[in-house]
C-alpha positions, 0 to 999 in steps of 0.5 A, a space after each residue: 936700730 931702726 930709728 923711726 920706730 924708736 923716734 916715734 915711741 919716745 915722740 908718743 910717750 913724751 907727748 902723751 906725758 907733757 900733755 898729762 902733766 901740763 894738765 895738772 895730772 900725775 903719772 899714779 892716776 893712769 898707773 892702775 894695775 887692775 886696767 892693766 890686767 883686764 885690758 891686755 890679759 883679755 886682748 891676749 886671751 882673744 888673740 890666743 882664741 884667734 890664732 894658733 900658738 905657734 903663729 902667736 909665738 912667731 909674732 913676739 918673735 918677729 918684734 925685733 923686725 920692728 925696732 930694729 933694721 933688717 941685716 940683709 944687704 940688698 946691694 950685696 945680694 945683686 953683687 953675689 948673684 952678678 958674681 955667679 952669673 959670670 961663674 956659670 958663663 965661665 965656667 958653666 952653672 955646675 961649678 956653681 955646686 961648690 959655693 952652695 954650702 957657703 949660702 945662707 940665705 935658703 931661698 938663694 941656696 933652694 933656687 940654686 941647687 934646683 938650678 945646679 940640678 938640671 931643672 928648667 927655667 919654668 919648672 924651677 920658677 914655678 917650685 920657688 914661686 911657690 915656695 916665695 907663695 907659702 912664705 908670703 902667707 905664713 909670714 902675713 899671719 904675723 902681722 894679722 895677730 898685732 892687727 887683731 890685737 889692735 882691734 880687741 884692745 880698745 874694746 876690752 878697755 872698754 868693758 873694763 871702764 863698764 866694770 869699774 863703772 859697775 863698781 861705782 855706781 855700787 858705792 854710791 853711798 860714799 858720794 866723795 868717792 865716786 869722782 874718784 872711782 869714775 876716773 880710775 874706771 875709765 883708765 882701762 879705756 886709755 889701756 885700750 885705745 893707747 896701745 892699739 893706736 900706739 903699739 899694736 896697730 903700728 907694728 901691724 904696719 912696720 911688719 907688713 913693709 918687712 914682709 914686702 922687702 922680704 918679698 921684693 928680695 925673694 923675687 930678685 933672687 928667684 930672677 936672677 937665679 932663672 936669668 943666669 940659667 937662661 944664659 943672661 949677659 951678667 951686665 945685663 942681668 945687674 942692670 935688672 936686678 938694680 930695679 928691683 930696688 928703690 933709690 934708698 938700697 941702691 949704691 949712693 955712688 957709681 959703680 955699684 957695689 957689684 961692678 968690682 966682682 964684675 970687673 974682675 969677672 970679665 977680666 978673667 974671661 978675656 984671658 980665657 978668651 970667653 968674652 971677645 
């Protein structure tokens, strides 16, 4: 689970609720089924007008991405990618063609068949930048529904709270009623503001520092693949792929996670006389 999300959800709703009942309030006042209805039926509604329905279905889907933590091992990537770099000086970059089927990441698994293939360094760089290209502005369109919806709700909320003035001010005959009737009008509003400011907006936020992970690992792997097809040092080519993190990916101790296959690695190429 990513613990900031959840933390900062119980934190949000804990707050709002002391604060609620330390001012003498009750949780039937803001329970009110009709705000609810108009505040986030028409946010849906203006966001379906947006966006196609492929990419808003794609955003519900990538909901998981914020409440809980991405599986991929970044530390585990750069020992794989070190791996093949040994295999490909070893035993040459087609022997790589028999771990391909095992990959599953496919943009790992994209670059190194283009890589196996006999495809140039700047050719293959210039096909999977694109490729990372493409997937960058798909994916920002996830983040760009939860945006929107973060602006829509609030001014729906709004329009409610005009609504329920509108029936009010139709019943002002009934004087012991309009207290009332005020308040609960104006329950649409807390709908608008409080889930653009408490859901919308924020999973705006988290998405687009998934996506840049995402990215930053699409780039690592896309470097790694031309450095080994350019006949990098595979030491030196860990030592590259180790900046592409930040402090937190990395290993908390030396030696990284890769120097195991490394070590193995080189102990193989000293047999064979590879490496002198």
């Amino acid at each position: 689970m990513d613990k900031a999300t959840w933390g900062g959800v119980l934190l949000a709703v804990a707050g709002i609720a002391a604060g609620l009942l330390l001012e003498g309030g009750n949780f039937s006042q803001v329970l009110q089924p009709t705000a609810a209805l108009i505040v986030f039926g028409g946010t849906i509604g203006a966001v379906l007008i947006q966006f196609p329905l492929a990419v808003v279905i794609g955003s519900l889907l990538r909901l998981g991405h914020i409440f809980f933590e991405p599986k991929r091992n970044p530390a585990k990537l750069v020992q794989e990618l070190v791996k093949y770099a040994y295999q490909a000086r070893r035993d040459g970059i087609v022997s790589i063609d028999a771990e391909i089927e095992n990959i599953q990441d496919p943009f790992l698994k994209k670059a190194l068949m283009l890589a196996v293939d006999g495809s140039e360094p700047q050719e293959l760089r210039k096909i999977m930048e694109l490729d990372m290209d493409n997937q960058a502005e798909y994916e920002e369109s996830f983040a760009q529904v939860f945006d929107s919806a973060g602006g829509f709700a609030p001014t729906i909320g709004i329009l409610g709270a005009v609504l329920g003035l509108i029936q009010v001010m139709q019943h002002l005959d009934k004087i012991d009623e309009v207290g009332r009737g005020i308040a609960v009008a104006f329950v649409a509003t807390i709908y608008g503001v409080g889930s653009a400011n408490l859901f919308f907006l924020p999973s705006a936020g988290k998405l687009k520092i998934r996506m840049r992970e995402e990215q930053v690992l699409r780039e690592m792997t896309l470097e790694g693949v031309v450095s080994i097809l350019e006949g990098m040092n595979p030491r030196m080519l860990e030592t590259k792929l180790w900046g592409f993190l930040t402090e937190a990916q990395k290993p908390p101790s030396q030696p990284s996670p890769a120097m195991a296959a490394a070590a193995s690695a080189r102990r193989e190429e000293e047999k064979t006389g590879v490496l002198s």
